[in-house]
ROSE-4610 file (N, C-alpha, C; in Angstrom, 1 decimal, always signed):
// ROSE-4610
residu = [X/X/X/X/X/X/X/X/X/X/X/X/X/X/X/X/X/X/X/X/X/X/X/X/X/X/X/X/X/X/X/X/X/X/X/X/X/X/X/X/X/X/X/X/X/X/X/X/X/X/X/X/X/X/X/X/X/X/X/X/X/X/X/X/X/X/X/X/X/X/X/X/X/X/X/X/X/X/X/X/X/X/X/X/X/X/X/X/X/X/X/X/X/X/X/X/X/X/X/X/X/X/X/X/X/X/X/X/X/X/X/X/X/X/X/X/X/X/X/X/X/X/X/X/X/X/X/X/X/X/X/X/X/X/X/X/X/X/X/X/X/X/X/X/X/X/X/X/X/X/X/X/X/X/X/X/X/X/X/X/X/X/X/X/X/X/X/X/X/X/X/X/X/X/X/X/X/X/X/X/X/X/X/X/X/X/X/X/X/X/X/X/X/X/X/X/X/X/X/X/X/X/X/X/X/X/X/X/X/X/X/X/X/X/X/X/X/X/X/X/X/X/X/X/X/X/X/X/X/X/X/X/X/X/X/X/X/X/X/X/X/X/X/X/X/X]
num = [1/1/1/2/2/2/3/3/3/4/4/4/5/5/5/6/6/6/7/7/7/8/8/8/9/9/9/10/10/10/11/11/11/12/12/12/13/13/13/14/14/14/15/15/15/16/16/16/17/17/17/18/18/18/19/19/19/20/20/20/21/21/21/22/22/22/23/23/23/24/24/24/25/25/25/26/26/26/27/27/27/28/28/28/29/29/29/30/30/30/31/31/31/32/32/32/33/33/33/34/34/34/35/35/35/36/36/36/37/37/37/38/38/38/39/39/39/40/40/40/41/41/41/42/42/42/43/43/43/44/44/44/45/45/45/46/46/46/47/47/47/48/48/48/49/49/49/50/50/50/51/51/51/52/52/52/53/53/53/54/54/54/55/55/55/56/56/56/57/57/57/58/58/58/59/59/59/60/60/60/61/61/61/62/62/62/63/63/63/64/64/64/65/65/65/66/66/66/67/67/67/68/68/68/69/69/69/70/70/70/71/71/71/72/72/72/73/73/73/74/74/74/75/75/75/76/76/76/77/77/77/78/78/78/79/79/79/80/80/80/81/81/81/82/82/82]
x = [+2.7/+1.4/+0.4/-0.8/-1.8/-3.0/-4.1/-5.1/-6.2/-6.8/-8.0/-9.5/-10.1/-11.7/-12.6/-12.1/-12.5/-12.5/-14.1/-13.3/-12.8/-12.1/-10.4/-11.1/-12.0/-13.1/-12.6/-13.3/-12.8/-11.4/-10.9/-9.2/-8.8/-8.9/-8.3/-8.7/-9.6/-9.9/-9.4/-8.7/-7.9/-6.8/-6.4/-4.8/-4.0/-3.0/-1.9/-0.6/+0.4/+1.6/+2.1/+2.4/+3.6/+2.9/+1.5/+0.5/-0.4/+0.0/-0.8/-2.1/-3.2/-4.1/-2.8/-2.9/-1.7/-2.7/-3.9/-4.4/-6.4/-7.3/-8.4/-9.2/-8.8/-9.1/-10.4/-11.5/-12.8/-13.7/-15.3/-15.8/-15.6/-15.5/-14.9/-13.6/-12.8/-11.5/-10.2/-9.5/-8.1/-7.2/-5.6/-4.9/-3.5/-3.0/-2.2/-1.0/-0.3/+1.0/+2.2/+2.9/+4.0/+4.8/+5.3/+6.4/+5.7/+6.5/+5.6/+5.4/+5.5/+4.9/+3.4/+3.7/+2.0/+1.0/+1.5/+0.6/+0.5/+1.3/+0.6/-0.1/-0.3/-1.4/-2.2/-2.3/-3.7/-4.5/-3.7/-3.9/-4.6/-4.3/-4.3/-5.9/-6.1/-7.0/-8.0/-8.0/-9.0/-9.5/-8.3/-8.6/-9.7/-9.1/-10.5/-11.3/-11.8/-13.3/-13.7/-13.0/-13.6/-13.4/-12.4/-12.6/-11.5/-11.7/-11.0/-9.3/-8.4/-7.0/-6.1/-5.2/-4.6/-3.2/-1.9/-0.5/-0.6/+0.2/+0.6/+1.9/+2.7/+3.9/+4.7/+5.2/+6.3/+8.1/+7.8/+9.9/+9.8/+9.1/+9.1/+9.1/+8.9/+8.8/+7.6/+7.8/+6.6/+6.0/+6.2/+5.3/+3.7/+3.9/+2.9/+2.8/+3.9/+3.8/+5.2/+5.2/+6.3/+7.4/+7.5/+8.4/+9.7/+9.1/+9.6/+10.3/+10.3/+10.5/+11.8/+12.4/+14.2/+14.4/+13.8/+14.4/+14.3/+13.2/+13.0/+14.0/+15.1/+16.2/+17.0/+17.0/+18.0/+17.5/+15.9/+15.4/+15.3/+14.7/+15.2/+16.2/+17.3/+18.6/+18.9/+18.6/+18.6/+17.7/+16.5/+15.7/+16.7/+17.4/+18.0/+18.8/+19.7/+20.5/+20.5/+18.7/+18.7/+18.3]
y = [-4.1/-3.6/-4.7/-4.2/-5.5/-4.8/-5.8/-5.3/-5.4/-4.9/-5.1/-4.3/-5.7/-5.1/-4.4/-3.2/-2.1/-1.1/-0.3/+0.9/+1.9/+2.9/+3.7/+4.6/+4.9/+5.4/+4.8/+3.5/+2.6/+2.3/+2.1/+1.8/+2.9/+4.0/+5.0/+5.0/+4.7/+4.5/+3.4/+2.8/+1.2/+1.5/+2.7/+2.4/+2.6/+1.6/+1.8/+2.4/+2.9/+3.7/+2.8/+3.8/+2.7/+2.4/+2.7/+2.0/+3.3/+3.3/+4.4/+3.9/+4.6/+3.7/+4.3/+3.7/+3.5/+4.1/+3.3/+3.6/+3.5/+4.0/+4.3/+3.8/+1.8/+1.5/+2.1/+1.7/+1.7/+2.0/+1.9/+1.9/+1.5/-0.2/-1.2/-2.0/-0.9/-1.6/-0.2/-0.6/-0.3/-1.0/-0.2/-0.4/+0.0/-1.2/-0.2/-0.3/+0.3/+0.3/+1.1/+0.2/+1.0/+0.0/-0.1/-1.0/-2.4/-3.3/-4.7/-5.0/-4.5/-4.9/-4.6/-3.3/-2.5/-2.6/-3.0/-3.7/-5.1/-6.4/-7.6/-7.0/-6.0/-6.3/-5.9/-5.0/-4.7/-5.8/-6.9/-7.7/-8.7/-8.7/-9.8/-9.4/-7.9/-7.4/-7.5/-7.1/-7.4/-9.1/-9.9/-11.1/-12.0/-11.7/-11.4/-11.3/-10.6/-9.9/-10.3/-11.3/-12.1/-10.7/-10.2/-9.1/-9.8/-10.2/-10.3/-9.7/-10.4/-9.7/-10.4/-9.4/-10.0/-9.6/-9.8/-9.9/-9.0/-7.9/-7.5/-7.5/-8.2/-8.9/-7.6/-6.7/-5.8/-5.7/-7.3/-7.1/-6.6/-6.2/-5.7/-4.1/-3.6/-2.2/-1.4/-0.1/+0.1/+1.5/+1.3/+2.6/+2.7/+4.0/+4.7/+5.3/+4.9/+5.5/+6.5/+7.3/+8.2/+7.5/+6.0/+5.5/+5.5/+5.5/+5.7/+6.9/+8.4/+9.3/+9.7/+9.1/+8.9/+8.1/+7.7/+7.3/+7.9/+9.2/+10.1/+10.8/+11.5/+11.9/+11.0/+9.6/+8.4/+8.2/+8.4/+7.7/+9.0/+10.4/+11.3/+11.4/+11.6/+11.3/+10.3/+8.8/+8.2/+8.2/+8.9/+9.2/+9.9/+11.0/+12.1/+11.6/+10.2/+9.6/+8.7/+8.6/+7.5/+8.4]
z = [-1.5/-1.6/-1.6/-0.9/-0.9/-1.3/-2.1/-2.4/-1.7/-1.2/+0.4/-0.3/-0.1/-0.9/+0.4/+0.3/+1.2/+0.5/+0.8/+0.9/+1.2/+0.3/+1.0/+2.1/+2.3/+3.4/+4.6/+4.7/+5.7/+5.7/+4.7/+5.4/+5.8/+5.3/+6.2/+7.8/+8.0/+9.3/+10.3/+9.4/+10.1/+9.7/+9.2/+8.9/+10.1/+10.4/+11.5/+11.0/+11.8/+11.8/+10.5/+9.6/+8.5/+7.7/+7.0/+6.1/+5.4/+4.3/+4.0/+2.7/+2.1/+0.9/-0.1/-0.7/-2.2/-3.3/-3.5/-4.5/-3.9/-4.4/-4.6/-6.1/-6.0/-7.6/-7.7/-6.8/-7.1/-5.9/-6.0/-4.5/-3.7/-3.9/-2.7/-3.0/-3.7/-3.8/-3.4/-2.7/-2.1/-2.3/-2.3/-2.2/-1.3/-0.8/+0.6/+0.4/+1.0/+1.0/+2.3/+2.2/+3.6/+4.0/+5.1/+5.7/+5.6/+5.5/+5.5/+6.6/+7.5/+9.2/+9.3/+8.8/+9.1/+7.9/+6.6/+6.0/+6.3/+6.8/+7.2/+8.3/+8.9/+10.5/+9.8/+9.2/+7.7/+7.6/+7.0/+6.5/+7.2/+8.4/+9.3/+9.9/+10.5/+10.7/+9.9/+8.7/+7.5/+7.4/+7.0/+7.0/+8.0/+9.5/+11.0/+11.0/+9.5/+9.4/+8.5/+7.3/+6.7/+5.1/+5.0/+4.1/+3.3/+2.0/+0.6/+1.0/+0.9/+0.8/-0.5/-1.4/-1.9/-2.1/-2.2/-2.3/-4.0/-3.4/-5.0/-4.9/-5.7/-5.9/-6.5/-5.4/-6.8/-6.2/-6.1/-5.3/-4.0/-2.8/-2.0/-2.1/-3.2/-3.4/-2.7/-1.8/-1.5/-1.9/-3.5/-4.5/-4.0/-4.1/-3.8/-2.3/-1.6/-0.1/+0.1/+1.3/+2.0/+1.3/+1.6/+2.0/+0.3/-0.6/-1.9/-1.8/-0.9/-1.3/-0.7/-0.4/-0.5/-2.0/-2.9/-4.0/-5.2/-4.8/-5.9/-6.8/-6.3/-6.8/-7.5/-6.8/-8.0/-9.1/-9.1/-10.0/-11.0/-10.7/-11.8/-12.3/-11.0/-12.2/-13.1/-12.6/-14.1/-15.2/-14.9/-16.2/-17.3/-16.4/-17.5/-18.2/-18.1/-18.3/-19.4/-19.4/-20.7/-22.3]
């Protein structure tokens, strides 16, 4: 996930295949998320334009997108578990 001082307005409008907004912190702050291909061209694109980018460090995890939604079922079942 990366943090891109845009806002989710505008990124939606730049989002490419594989990148969806994650989060909606604030006016001019977003958060993205998706395959790490199509968030670095995010990134790279943003950076081009002189736009704030930052690295959110979660292990390669990409919460908050599609992409988590094959792990929904593991992860309920081990909730039930504890």
């Amino acid at each position: 996930m990366k943090y891109i001082d845009m806002p989710w307005e505008e990124v939606k409008k730049r989002l490419v295949p594989g990148a969806t907004v994650a989060c909606h912190n604030s006016a001019n702050v977003s958060i993205i998320s998706g395959t790490k291909s199509a968030v670095n061209q995010m990134m790279l694109h943003a950076k081009s334009q002189a736009v704030f980018t930052h690295l959110i460090d979660l292990s390669g995890s990409a919460l908050h997108s599609p992409l988590i939604e094959k792990y929904v079922h593991k992860i309920a079942e081990r909730i039930t578990q504890v």
